[in-house]
C-alpha positions in Angstrom: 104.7 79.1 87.8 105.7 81.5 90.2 103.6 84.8 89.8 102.1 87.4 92.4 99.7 87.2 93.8 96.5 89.2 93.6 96.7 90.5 97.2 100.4 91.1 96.9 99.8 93.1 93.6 96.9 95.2 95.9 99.7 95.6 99.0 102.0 96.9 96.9 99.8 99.2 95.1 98.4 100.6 98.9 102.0 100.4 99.9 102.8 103.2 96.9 99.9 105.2 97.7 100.8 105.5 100.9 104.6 106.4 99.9 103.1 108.6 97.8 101.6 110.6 100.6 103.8 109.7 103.2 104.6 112.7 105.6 101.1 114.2 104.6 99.2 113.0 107.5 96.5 109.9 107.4 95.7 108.4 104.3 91.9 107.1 104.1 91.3 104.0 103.4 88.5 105.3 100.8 91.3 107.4 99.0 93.6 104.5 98.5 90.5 102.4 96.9 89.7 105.4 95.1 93.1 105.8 93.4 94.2 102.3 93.1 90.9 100.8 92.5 91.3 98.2 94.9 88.4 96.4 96.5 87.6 98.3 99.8 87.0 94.7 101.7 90.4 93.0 100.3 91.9 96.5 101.1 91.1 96.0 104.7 92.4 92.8 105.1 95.8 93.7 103.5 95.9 97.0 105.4 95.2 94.7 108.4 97.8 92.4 107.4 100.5 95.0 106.9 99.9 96.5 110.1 100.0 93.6 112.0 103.4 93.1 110.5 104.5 96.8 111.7 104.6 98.3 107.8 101.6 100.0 108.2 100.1 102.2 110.9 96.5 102.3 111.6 94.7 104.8 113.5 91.3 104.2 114.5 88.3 106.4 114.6 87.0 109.8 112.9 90.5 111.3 111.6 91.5 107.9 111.4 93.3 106.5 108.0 96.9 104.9 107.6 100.4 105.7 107.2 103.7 103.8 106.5 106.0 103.0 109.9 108.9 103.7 108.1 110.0 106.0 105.6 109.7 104.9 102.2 113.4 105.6 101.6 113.6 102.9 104.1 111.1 100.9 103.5 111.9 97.7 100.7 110.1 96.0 98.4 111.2 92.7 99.6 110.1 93.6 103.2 106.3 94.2 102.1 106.8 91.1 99.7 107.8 88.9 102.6 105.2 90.5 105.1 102.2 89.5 102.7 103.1 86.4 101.5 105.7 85.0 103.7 109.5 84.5 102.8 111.0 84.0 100.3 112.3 80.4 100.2 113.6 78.8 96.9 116.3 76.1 98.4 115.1 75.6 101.7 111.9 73.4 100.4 113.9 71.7 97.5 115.1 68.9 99.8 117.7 67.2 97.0 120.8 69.0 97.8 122.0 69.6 94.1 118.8 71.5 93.8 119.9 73.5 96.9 123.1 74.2 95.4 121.3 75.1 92.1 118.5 77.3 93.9 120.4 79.1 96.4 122.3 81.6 94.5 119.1 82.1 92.7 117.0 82.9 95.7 119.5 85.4 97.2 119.6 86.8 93.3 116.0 87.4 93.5 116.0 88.8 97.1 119.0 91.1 96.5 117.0 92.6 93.6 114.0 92.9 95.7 115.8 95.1 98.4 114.5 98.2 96.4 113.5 100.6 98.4 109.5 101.5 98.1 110.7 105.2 97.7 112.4 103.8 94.5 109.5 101.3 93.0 107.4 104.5 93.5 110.0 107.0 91.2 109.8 104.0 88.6 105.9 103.7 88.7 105.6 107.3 88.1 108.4 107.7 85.4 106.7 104.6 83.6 103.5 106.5 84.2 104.5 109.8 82.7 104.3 111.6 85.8 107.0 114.1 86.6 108.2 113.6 90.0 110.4 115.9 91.5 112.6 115.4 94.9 113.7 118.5 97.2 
């Protein structure tokens, strides 16, 4: 069964928060467990994760807290996708080349439908949520 992954379910959720704030200044780590209700030691980890893959920003010490690297206009979903968990690779493991040829338009399927942009995932969330969100 192909599903996501608690810890990509908890990066994308951090990922959102920070899009939500983005251009606000630092985001604290506390906030984002706060909101999201997200384990602060898994949130570390992924935070960690994400910045090591240069999605995130971390900023050490007293007015310390996160940010995204890019703006979430810019910023996709498949990019935080493939930074938690890896790529996305359908075909390339099937090893029986009529599954390639069966796979292969379905992986670039699912990746061309996961080049939303955050900015995007984040007008959906909130218009699924009830939230009015307006853009200036």
């Amino acid at each position: 069964m192909l599903s996501l992954t608690t810890k990509t379910q908890y990066g994308i959720a951090s990922i959102l928060d920070l899009a939500e704030h983005y251009g606000q200044g630092l985001v604290l780590m506390a906030d984002i467990v706060k909101r999201r209700k997200i384990p602060r030691t898994y949130l570390v980890q992924i935070l960690n994760q994400l910045a090591k893959q240069g999605i995130v920003r971390a900023t050490r010490g007293k007015n310390g807290g996160f940010e995204l690297c890019e703006h979430p206009d810019r910023l996709t979903l498949l990019q935080t996708l493939e930074a938690l968990e890896g790529s996305i690779e359908l075909s390339a493991s099937a090893g029986i080349p009529a599954l390639v040829d069966i796979l292969a338009p379905i992986e670039e399927h699912i990746k061309q439908q996961l080049r939303v942009s955050i900015s995007e995932v984040l007008q959906q969330e909130k218009q699924l949520s009830g939230q009015l969100m307006f853009q200036i």
